[in-house]
Backbone as JSON, one array per atom type, in Angstrom:
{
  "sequence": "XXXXXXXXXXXXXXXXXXXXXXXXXXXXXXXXXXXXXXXXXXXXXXXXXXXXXXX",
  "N": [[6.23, -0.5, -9.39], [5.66, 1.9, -6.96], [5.52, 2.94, -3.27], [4.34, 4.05, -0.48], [5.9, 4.78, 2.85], [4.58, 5.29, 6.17], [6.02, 6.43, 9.1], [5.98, 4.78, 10.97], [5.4, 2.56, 9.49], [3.15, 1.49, 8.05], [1.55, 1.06, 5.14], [1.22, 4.01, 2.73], [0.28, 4.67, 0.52], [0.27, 4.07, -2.85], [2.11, 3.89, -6.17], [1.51, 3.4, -9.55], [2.93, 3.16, -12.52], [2.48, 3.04, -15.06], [-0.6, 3.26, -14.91], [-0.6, 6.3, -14.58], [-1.34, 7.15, -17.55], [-3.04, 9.56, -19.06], [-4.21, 10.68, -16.81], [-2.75, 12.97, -15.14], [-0.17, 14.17, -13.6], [0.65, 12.9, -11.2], [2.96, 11.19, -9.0], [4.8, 12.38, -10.6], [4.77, 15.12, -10.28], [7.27, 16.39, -8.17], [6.58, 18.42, -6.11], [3.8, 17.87, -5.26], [4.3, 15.21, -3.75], [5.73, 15.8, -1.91], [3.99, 17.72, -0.14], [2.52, 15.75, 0.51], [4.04, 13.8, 1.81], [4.42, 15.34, 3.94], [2.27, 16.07, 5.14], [1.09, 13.82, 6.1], [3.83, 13.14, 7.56], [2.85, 14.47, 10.06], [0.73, 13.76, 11.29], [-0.85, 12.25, 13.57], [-0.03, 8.93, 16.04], [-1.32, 6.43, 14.4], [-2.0, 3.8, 14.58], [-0.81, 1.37, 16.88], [1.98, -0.2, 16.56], [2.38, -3.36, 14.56], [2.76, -6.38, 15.82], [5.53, -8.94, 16.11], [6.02, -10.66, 13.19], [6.08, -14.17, 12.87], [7.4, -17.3, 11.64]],
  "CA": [[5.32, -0.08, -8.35], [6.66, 2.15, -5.77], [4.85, 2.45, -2.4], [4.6, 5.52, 0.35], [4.79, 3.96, 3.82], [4.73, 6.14, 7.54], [7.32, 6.18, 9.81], [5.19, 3.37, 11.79], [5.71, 1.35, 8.62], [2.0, 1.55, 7.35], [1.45, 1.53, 3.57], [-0.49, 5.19, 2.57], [0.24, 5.08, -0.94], [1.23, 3.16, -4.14], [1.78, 3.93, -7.3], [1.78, 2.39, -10.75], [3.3, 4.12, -13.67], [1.12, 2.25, -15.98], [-2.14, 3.61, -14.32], [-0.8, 7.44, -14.76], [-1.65, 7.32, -18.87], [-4.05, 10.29, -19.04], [-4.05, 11.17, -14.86], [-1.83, 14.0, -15.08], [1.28, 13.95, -13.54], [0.42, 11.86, -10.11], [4.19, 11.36, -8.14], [6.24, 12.72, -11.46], [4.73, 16.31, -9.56], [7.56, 16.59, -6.68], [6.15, 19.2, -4.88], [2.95, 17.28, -4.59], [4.86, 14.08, -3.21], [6.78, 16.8, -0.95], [3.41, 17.94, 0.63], [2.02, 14.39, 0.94], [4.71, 13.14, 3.01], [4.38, 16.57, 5.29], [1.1, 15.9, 5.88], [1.7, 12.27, 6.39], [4.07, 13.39, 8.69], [1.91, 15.75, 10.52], [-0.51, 12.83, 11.72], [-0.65, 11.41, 15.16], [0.12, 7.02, 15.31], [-3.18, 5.63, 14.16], [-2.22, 2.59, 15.5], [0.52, 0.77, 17.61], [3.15, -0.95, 15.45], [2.09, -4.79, 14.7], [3.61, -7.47, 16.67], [6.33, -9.75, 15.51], [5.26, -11.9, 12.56], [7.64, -15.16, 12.64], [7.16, -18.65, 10.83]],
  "C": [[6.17, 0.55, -7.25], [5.54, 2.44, -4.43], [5.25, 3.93, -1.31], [4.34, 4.74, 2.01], [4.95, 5.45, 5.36], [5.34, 6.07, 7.92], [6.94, 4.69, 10.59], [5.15, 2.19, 10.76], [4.59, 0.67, 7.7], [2.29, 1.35, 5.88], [0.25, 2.73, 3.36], [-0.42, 5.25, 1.54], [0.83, 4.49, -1.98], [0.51, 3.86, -5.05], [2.54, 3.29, -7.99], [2.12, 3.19, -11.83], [2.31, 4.2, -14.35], [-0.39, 3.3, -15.83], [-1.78, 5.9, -14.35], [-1.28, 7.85, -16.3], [-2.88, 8.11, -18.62], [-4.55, 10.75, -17.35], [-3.35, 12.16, -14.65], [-0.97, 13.49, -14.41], [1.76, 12.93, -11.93], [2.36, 12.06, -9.5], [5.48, 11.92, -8.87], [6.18, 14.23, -10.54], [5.62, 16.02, -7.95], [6.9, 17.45, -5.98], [4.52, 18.35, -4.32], [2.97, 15.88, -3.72], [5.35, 14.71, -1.81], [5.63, 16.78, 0.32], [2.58, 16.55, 1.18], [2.72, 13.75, 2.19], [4.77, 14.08, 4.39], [3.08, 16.46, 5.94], [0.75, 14.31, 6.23], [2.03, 12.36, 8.02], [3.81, 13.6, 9.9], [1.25, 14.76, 11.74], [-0.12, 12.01, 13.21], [-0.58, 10.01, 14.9], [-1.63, 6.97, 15.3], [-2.77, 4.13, 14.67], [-0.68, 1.44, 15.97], [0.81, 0.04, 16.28], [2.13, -2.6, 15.47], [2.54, -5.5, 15.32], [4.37, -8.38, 15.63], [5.54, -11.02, 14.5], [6.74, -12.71, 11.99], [6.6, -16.57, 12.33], [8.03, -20.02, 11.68]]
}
């Protein structure tokens, strides 16, 4: 499983190998990984960072 997160540390995206069988080419396509993270980029904070999580 690999995982796409924001600079703010969000998660916007996982994928599963497994789950591409018959999906076409999902994150093996770099250029479509390329423009994902540019428009990722792009995006204003959606929301302040979390606060410290301690045990």
């Amino acid at each position: 499983m690999e995982f796409l997160l924001d600079r703010f540390g969000y998660v916007r995206a996982r994928w599963l190998p497994q789950d591409e069988e018959g999906a076409g080419e999902g994150w093996r396509d770099t250029q479509f990984l390329l423009d994902q993270i540019e428009r990722i980029h792009r995006e204003p904070r959606i929301l302040p960072p979390p606060d410290d999580h301690v045990h």
